[in-house]
C-alpha positions as MATLAB code, in Angstrom:
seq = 'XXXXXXXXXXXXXXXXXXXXXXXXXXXXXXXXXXXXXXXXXXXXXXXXXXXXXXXXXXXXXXXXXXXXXXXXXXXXXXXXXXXXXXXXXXXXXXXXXXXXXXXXXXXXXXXXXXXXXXXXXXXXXXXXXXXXXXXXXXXXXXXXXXXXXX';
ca = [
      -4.300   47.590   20.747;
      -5.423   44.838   18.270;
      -8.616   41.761   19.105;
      -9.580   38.903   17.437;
     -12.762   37.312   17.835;
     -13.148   33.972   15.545;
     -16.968   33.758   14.476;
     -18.941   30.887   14.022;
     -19.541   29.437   10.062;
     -23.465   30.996   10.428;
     -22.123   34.253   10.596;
     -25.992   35.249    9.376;
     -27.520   34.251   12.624;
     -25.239   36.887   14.587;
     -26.683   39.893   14.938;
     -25.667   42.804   12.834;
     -25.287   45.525   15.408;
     -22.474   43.125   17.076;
     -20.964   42.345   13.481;
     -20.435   46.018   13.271;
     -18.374   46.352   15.939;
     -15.608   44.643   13.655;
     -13.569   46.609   11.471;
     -13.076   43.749    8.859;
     -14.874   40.432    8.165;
     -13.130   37.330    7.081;
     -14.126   34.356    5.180;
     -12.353   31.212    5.218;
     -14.028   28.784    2.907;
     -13.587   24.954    3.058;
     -10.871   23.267    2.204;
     -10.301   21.990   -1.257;
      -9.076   18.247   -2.369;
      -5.670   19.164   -2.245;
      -5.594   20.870    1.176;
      -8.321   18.073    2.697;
      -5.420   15.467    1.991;
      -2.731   17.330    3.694;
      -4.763   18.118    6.019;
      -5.468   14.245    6.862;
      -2.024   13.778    6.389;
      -0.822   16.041    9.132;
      -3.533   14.599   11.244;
      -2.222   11.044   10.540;
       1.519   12.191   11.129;
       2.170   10.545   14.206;
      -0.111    7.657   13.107;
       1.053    4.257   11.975;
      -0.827    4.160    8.491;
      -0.971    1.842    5.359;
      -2.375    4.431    2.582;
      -1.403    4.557   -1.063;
      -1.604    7.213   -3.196;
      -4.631    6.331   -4.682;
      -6.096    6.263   -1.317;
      -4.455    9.845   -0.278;
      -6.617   10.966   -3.964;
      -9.442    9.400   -3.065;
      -9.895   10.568    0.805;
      -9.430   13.969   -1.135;
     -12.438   13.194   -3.338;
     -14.807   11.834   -0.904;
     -14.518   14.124    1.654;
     -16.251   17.538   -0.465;
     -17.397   19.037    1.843;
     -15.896   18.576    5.169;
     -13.860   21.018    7.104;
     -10.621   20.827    8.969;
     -12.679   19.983   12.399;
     -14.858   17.392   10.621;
     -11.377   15.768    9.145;
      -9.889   15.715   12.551;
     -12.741   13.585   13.546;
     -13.041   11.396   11.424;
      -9.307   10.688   11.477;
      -9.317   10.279   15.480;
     -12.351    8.135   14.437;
     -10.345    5.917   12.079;
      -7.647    5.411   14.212;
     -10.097    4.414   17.398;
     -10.914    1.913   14.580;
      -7.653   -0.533   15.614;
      -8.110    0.163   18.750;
     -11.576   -1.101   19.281;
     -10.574   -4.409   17.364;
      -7.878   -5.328   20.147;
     -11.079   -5.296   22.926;
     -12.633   -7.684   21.171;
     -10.322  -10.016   19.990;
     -10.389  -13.790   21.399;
      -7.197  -15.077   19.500;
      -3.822  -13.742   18.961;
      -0.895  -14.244   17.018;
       2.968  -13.745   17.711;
       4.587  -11.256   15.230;
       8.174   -9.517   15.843;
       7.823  -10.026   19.570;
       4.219   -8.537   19.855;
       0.812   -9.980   19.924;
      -1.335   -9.291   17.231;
      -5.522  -10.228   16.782;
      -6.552  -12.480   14.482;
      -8.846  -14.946   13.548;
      -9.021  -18.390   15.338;
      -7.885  -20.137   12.022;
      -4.593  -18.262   11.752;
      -1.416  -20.788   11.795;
      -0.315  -20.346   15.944;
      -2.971  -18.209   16.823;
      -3.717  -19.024   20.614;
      -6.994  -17.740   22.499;
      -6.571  -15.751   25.657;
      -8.094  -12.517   26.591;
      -6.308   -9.267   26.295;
      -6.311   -9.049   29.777;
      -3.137  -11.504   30.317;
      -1.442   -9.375   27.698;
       0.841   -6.531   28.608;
       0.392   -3.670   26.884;
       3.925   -3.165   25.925;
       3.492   -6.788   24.210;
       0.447   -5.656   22.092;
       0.674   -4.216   18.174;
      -2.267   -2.342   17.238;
      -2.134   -2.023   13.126;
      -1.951    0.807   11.156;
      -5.176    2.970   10.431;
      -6.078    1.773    6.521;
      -8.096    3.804    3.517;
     -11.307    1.202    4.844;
     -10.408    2.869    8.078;
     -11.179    5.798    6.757;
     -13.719    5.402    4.898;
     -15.642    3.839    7.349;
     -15.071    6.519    9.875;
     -16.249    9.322    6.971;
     -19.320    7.716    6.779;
     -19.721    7.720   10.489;
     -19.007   11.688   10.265;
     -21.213   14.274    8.591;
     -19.809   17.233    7.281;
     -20.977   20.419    9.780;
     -21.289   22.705    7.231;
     -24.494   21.954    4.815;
     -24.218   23.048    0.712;
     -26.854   25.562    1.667;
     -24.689   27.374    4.036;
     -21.441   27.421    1.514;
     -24.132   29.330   -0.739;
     -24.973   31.869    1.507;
];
């Protein structure tokens, strides 16, 4: 007869009479470069995405700090990114069958509102590194240094 009770990162605010009651005490420490990257990787999986691998190194630089929950938000973050764009978009272009946004001065573009668009006949781009990045800085980490040191 076996339990498992995840704890919350503060494990010092619990109190200690209840942290008894556990025969064995975990830690699982944040993730380093390496693992951040596949872990925005896996989160991008089933993502359309235009990221080098200079980008991939980066994102694993700039995101000390962050844990797997705080990635997954900022990636759902990025992606929401391209999808905000297509609400506010006047003018569109034709590209392999599908309307894209652009700018009013794009050879062909044509203004209409999304809303006399089918949704099937819409591309929404691929999440970028500026995606990203934009959405990191939108995202604090959960965990403060000062916590990691305790």
């Amino acid at each position: 007869n076996s339990s498992c009770c995840v704890l919350p990162t503060v494990l010092w605010e619990l109190d200690t009479a209840f942290l008894r009651r556990f025969e064995r005490r975990l830690y699982v420490p944040l993730p380093d470069s390496k693992t951040r990257t596949k872990l925005i990787k896996m989160f991008l999986k089933d993502t359309a995405h235009n990221i080098s691998d200079d980008d991939w190194e980066m994102l694993g630089r700039v995101t000390e700090g962050y844990s797997g929950s705080d990635l997954k938000c900022a990636v759902t973050d990025a992606g929401l990114i391209a999808v905000r764009e297509l609400s506010t978009a006047s003018h569109w272009s034709l590209r392999s069958a599908k309307w894209s946004p652009c700018s009013g001065d794009t050879p062909g573009a044509i203004q209409i509102p999304i809303e006399q668009l089918k949704p099937s006949q819409i591309a929404i781009r691929g999440v970028t590194s500026a995606d990203l990045t934009t959405a990191l800085s939108r995202t604090s980490p959960s965990v403060s240094p000062r916590e990691v040191e305790k």
